[in-house]
N, C-alpha and C positions, 0 to 999 in steps of 0.2 A: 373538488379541489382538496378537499379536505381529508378524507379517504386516500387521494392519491398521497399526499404529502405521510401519512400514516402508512402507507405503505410501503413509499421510498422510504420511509427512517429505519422501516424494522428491519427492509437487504441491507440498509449499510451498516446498521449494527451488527446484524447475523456477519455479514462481510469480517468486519474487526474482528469480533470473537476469534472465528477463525487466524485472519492476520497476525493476532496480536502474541500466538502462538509464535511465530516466523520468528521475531529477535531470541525466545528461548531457544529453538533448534538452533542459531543463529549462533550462540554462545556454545550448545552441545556440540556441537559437529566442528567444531574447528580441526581436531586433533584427526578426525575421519577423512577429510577432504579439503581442498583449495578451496578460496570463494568460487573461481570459475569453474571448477566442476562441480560443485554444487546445484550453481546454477543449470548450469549445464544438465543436469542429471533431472532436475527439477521440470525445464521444460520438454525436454524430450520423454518425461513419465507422463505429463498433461499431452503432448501430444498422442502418443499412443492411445492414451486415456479418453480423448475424446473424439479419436478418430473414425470411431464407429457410425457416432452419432451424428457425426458433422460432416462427413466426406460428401456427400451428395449435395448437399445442400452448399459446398464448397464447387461440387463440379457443375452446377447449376450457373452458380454467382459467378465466375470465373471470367467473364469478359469486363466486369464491373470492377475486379480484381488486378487488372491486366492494366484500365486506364487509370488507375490510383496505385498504380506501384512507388512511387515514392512517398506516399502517406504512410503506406504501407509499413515500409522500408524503414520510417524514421520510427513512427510506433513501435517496430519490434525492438528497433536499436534503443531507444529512449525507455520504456517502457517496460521492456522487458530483460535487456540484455546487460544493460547499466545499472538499468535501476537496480534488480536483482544482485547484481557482482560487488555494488558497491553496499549495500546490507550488508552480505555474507563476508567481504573484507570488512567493514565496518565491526562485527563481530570478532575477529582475533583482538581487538583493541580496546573495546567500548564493553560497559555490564547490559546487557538486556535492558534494563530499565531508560538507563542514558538513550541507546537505538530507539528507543518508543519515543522519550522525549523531542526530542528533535526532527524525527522523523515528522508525529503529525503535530509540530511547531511548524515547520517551514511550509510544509505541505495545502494546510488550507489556505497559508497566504498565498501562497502562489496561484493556485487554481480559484481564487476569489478574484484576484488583481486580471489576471487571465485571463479569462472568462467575463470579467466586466467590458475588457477589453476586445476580447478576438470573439464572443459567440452575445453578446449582447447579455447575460445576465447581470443583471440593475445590481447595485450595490443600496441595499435598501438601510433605514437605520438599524434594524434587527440584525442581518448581517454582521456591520461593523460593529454593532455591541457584542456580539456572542462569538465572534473573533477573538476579541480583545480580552473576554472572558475568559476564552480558552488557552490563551499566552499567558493569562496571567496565573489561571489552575497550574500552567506547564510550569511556569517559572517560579511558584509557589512550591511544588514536589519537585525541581532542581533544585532549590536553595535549601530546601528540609525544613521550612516554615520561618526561615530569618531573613527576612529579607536584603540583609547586611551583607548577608554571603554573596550574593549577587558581584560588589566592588570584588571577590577574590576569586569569581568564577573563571575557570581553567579550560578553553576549549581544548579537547586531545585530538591525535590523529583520528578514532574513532569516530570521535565528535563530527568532527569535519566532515569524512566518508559520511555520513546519518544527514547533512545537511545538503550533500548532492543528490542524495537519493530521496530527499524530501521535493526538489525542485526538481527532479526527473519523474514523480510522480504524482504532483501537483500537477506538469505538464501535460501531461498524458491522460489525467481525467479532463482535463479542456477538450483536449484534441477529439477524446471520446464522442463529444458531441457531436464533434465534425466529420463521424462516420458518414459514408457515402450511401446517398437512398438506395435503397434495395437488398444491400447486406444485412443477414440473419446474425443474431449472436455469436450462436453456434461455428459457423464459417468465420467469423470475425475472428474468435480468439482461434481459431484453428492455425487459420493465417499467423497471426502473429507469436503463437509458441513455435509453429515452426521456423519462422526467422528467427527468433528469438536460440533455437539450441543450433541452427548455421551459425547465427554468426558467432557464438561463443565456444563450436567446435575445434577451431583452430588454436584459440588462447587454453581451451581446457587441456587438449593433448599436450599441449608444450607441457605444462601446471605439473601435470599427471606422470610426466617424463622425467622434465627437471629441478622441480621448485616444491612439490608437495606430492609424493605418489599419494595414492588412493586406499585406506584399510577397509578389504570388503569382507563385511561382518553383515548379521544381523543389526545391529545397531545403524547403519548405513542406512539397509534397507528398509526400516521404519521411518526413519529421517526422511528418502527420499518419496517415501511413498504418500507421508504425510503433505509433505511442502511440493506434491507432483499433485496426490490427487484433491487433497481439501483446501490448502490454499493459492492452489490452479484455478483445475479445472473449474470448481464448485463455485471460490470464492469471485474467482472475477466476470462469470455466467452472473449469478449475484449481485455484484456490483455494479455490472454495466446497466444491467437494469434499475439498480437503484439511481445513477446519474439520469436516466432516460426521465423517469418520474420525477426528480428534485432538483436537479442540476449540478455540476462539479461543485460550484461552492458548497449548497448545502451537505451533498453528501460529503464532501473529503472534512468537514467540520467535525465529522463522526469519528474520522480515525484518532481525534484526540481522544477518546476512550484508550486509544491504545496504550498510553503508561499509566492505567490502572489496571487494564487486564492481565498487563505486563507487570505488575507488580502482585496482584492475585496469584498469577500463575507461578510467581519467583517463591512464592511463599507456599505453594503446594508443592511446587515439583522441586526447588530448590534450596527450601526449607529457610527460607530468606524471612525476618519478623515486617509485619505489617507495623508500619506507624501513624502519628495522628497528620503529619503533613499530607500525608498522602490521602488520609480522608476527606482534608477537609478540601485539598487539590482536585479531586473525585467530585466534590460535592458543586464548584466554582465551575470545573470544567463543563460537567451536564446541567449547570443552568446556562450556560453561554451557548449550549447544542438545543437546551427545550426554546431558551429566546429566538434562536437563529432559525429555527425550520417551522416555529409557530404560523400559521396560515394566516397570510392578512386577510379581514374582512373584505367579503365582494361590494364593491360600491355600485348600487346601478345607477343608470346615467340616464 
């Protein structure tokens, strides 16, 4: 048990690392692309990407695919297709750091309450402590270490966008569990990036037509090559395994890592200063993640 729980922490860490990249491209690429071609771009690179490895094992699975088409269906939409559009629109509005915040603020609670709920994972007291922990790291690096600021906090359009896409993938780590016996990862995510660039076909060509043509640069094609193949393919291969081992609660607890990475990273790439709220938000947030995934002792009976 214990082992396992070690294992599942260090995919959902490895996971964020990755992710936590997504709100920086997030904020670069505005000027390059629509949210919806973005995304767009994004899953139809992970598809390609992993088409090699997964087709068979998709033409395999495929009658098991046939009677869960509307699990299917709502994953891709939920999960991938929303979730995704509203980041990348969240991004013309919001600083990177804001998109991390709120994203995994909303996100473990949703997939704790969820999941207590629809797949039976207990809400133990470690849980609800290291929840509360993590809202409060979150809300400690919102306010810049006063918590005064809190009475004049401002949600923005941004904001908003980051709290949809927190409860669209909150969601979608429950639902994970509730994959159907017999489906391989591999085939799993295959499935669902390719709904995932259908159904946002139609919204990107409009995007691309009339609202945001497309600058295709190099700079593009790093963007989507990163957010196609590392925080695709790699990271949610990754992830799903990590939920398999730990369960949505614990894992999605981890994406609050994500506005420290996201502030690391704004200070490497963005030349953004690090400050002390942020450390010590850093420090509140990973004891609320070490409380929350520590292994209870086995009782024998």
């Amino acid at each position: 048990m214990r082992r396992t729980n070690q294992i599942g922490a260090l995919l959902a860490i490895s996971s964020t690392i990755i992710w936590s990249g997504n709100f920086i491209v997030s904020r670069y690429a505005i000027h390059l692309a629509g949210p919806v071609s973005i995304a767009f771009f994004r899953w139809l690179t992970a598809t390609i990407c992993i088409l090699p490895f997964a087709y068979k094992s998709l033409k395999a699975e495929w009658p098991i695919f046939k009677e869960n088409k509307l699990y299917f269906f709502l994953m891709g939409l939920i999960g991938f297709a929303v979730y995704n559009t509203l980041i990348y629109t969240a991004g013309h509005y919001a600083t990177a750091i804001n998109m991390a915040l709120f994203g995994s603020t909303v996100n473990p609670i949703v997939a704790a309450l969820l999941g207590a709920w629809l797949v039976n994972e207990k809400l133990h007291w470690k849980n609800i402590t290291g929840i509360i922990l993590c809202i409060i790291g979150t809300l400690y690096l919102l306010t810049k270490g006063d918590i005064h600021n809190i009475l004049s906090l401002q949600f923005g359009k941004g904001d908003l966008w980051m709290i949809g896409a927190g409860i669209c993938f909150g969601s979608y780590n429950v639902f994970v569990k509730k994959k159907p016996a017999g489906i391989s990862n591999k085939s799993f995510l295959l499935c669902l990036f390719i709904i995932g660039a259908i159904l946002l076909l139609p919204g990107a060509l409009y995007e691309m037509n009339y609202v945001q043509p497309v600058i295709y640069n190099t700079h593009l094609l790093w963007v989507v090559l990163y957010i196609g193949i590392g925080n695709s393919t790699i990271s949610y291969l990754i992830w799903n395994n990590a939920i398999q081992k730990i369960g949505a609660g614990k894992a999605s607890l981890f994406l609050t890592l994500g506005p420290i990475l996201s502030s690391i990273e704004a200070v490497l790439f963005l030349n953004e200063s690090f400050n002390q709220a942020q450390i010590i938000s850093g420090i509140i947030i990973i004891s609320g993640i070490v409380i929350n995934t520590w292994p209870s002792k086995k009782i024998n009976g």
